[in-house]
N, C-alpha and C positions, 0 to 999 in steps of 0.2 A: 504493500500500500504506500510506504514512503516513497519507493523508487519510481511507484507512477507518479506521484505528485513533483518528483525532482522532474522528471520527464515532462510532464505538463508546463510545469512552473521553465524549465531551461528552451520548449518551446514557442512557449508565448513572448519568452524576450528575445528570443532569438528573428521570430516575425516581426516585432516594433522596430528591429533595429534599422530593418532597409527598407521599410516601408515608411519609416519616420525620414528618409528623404526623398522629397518631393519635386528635385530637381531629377531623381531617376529612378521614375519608379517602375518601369518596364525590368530594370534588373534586378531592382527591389523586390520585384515581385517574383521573378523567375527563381531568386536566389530562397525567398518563403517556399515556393514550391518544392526545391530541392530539399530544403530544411525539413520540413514537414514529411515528408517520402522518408528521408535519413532516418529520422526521429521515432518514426512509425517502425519502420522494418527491424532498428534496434532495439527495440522496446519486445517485438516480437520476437526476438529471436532470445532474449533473455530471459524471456516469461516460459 
């Protein structure tokens, strides 16, 4: 339970980070995408 909440908690900041620039957000966004896939599959693979 803790290590999903570090996993939730290390993705959510990890999305604000390049999403919070707004002069690029096309790679801001592509890089959340990547992030999110990463985040996920590792989570899975630990569980």
């Amino acid at each position: 339970m803790l290590y999903c909440y570090i996993a939730f908690r290390t993705l959510y900041f990890d999305a604000l980070a390049p999403l919070s620039n707004s002069f690029n957000l096309q790679t801001g966004f592509s890089r959340f995408v990547n992030d999110t896939s990463y985040h996920l599959h590792y989570q899975i693979i630990l569980l």
